[in-house]
Structures are given as structure tokens and as C-alpha cells.
N, C-alpha and C positions, 0 to 999 in steps of 0.2 A: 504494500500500500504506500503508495505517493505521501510524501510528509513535507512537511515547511517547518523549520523553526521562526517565528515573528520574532520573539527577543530570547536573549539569554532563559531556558530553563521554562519556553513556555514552544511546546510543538501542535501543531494543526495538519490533521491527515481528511484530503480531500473533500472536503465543507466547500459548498457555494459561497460567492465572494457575498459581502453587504448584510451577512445574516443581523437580524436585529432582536435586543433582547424579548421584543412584544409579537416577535413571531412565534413563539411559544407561550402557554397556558400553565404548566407543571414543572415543576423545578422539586426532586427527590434527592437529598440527600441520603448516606449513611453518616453515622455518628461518629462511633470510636478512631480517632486517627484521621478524621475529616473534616469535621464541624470541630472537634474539639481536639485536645494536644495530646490524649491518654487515650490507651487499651484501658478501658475502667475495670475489666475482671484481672488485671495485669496488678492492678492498684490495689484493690481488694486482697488480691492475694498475698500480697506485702506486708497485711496486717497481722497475718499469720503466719510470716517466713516461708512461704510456697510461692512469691514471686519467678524464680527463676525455673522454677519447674512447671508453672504455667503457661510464665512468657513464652516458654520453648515450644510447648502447643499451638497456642495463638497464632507466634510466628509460621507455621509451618502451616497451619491452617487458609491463613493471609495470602502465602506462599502458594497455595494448592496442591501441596505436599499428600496433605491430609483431606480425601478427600470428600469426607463424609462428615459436614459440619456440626452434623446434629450431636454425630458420636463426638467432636472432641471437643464438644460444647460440655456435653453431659460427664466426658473425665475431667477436664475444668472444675467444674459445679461444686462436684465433689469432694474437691477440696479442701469447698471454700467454706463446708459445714462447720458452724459455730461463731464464727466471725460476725461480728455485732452491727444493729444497728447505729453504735457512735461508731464506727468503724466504717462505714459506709458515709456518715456525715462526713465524718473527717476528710474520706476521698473527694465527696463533694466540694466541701468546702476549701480545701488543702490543693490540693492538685488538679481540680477540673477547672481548664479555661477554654475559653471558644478559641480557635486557630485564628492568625491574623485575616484578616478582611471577611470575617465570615457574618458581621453586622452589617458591613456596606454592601456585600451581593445578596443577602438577602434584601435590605430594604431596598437595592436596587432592583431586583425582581417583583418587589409585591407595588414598586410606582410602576413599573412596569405591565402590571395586571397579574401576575401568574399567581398562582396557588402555592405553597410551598410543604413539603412531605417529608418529615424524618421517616426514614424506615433502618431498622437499625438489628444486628445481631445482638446486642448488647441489653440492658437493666432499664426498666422503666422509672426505675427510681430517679437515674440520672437523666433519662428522654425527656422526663416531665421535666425538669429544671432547664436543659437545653431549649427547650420548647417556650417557655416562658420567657428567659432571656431574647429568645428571636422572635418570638411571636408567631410561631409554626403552627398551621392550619392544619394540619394531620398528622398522625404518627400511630407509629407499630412497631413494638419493641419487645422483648421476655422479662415476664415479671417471675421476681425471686419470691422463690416460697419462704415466710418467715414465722418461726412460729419461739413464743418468748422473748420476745427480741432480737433473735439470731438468725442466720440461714439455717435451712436445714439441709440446705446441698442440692435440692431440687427448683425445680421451677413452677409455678400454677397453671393448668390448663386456663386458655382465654378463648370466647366464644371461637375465634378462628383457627382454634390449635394450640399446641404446646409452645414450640421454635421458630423463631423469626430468622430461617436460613436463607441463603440462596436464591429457592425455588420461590418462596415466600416472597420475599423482598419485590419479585418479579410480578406475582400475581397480586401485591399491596398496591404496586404501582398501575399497574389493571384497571383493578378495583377503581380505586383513585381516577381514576383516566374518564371512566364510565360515567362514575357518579359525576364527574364535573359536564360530561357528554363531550369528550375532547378524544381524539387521535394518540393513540403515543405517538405518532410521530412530532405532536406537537409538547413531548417530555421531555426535560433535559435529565437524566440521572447522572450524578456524581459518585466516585466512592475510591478507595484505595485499595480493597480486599481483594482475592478468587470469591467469597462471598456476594459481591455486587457486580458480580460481569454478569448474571442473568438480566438484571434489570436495566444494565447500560447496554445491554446487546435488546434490548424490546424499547429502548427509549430514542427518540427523535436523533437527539446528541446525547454521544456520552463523552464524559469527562471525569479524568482520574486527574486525583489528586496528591503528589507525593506517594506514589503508590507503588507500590512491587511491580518489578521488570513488566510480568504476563497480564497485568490490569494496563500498565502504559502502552505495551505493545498493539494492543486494541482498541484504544479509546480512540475516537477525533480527537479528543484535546486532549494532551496531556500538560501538566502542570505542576512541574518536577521544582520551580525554585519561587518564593515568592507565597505572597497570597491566594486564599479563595475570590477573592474578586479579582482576582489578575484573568479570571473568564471575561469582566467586562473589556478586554482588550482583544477578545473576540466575537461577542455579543456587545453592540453598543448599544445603550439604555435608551 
């Protein structure tokens, strides 16, 4: 596939010239590692000294190593039984920030007209706080089953299912596409995982974000240096 680098650390593969941010309706993020600076189950697990035996999952998972998300969701999880709800504040509060420009592409997107969609592999706990921060029109995330105050290493069934993987993410953005009566081809999905290439492979544009080799490889935009609004230097507002 044909590619362009426009500036340092921002590549473009075979997009029509002039695209404008208000030719699209849906703009879908992922979370962990996109919208915001952390793997939050990475962070989680820190609090328990199972950080590095986590991260090694995750990574590999990211990577598309592993390729069955749900399984190395649920050895994660596992871990991460007992680990408190101040434990999970503190991640919130302590270490979770939003990536650089991720308030001006979004407020650029919603003067724009679009909708905007977390869809995330990651905690509701933390979606909803992201959400609120940006003002995010929909979301779909895994909630931790808690009972005591603590995890209990599992996760809650949610009307749509247990796991917000992959195939999920794909059919969120669907969903999403419908209810608004819009085209995916008029979505933009984002993401940086093997987890969000289903949903950037059914989305208008997709666009990876500092993202592992095989998510860049694929995308129209990749976005390897810099900000989440360094998209508006290919979508003008």
C-alpha cells in the first residue's frame, strides 16, 4: 500500500486528497494506551506486585502474539483478585491522564458534528471517568466484578456479554453506526492494539495511534510521534 509521510512521525496511506473533519459522523476511540497514557490492568497490577507479569501478557496480547483476547484477558483478571477499591482510586487518580491532544480532537470532532465512542478492552471504572473528562457520547467497556470492596478476579456479565474484545469492539461500532443511521464508512476508528484492527478494518478511516508495528502497518493514518489531534493535520475541522 502506497504511503506518504506529511510531517515527521505522522504517515497517510492512500486517502483522497481534501478529506474534511464533517465528512464523517462517528469518531471511536479505544482507551488504554490511546485516549489515555496507561494499560490500566498494567497499573492495577502494581498494586499487588504482579505488574511485570501482567504487563508481559498485555504486551503480547497488543502485539497479537496472543491471540485469543478473551483468554489472556481472563489470566490477567486473575491476578488481580483482592486488590482494593482504594487501589483502583489511586490508579485513577495517581496515574491516569488523557494523552496529549486528546481534548482538542475531540472537541474538534463534536464542533464538527460527529458522535464520539469509547469502546475499550479495558474497566468501566476508568471508561466512566474518561468519559466524563471528554464528554463521550457512548461507551462499552468490562466491568470488574467487586464484591467487599475488592476484585474478585472476575468480571460481571453486561446485557451485551461478558468481554469487550476485538470482535466486540467491531460490532459496538455497528451498533453505534445504526443507531445514529450512519455508514461506517462515515466512522473514523482509532486504536493502538491487535485488539482494535477489527473495528479500524469496518471503519471509514482508520487511524492508529503510537501503536504496534501490525496496527500501523494497516491503518490510513498512522500516528507514531506527537499528539491525538495531530489527525487534524489530516482531517481539517
Amino acid at each position: 500500500m502506497q504511503s506518504t509521510t506529511l510531517s515527521p512521525g505522522l504517515v497517510v496511506r492512500n486517502l483522497p486528497a481534501a478529506l474534511q473533519l464533517s465528512d464523517y459522523k462517528l469518531i471511536a476511540f479505544d482507551m488504554d494506551s490511546t485516549l489515555i497514557n496507561i494499560e490500566c490492568i498494567d497499573e492495577i497490577a502494581d498494586a499487588v506486585g504482579r505488574k511485570a507479569e501482567v504487563a508481559a501478557i498485555t504486551e503480547a496480547a497488543m502485539r497479537g502474539e496472543i491471540t485469543d483476547f478473551k483468554d489472556s484477558l481472563r489470566r490477567r483478571l486473575a491476578l488481580l483478585k483482592g486488590v482494593t477499591l482504594a487501589n483502583l482510586h489511586a490508579v485513577k487518580t495517581e496515574r491516569l491522564r488523557l494523552n496529549p491532544g486528546a481534548l482538542e480532537l475531540v472537541a474538534a470532532c463534536k464542533k464538527a458534528g460527529l458522535k464520539v465512542l469509547l469502546v475499550s478492552g479495558g474497566f468501566t471504572y476508568f471508561a466512566e471517568h474518561v468519559c466524563a473528562l471528554l464528554d463521550i457520547d457512548f461507551m462499552r467497556s468490562n466491568k470488574l466484578h467487586i464484591e467487599a470492596g475488592a476484585l474478585t478476579g472476575t468480571l460481571e456479565q453486561q446485557a451485551w456479554g461478558e468481554i469487550c474484545d476485538g470482535a466486540e469492539k467491531r460490532r459496538t461500532l455497528l451498533e453505534v453506526a445504526s443507531l445514529l443511521n450512519i455508514s461506517p464508512a462515515q466512522c473514523i476508528a482509532m486504536g493502538d492494539g491487535a485488539n482494535d484492527l477489527p473495528m479500524m478494518g469496518a471503519a471509514g478511516l482508520s487511524v492508529a495511534y503510537h501503536a504496534k508495528p501490525a496496527v500501523r502497518e494497516q491503518a490510513q493514518v498512522a500516528i507514531n510521534e506527537g499528539g491525538l489531534d495531530r489527525l487534524l493535520e489530516v482531517l481539517k475541522a
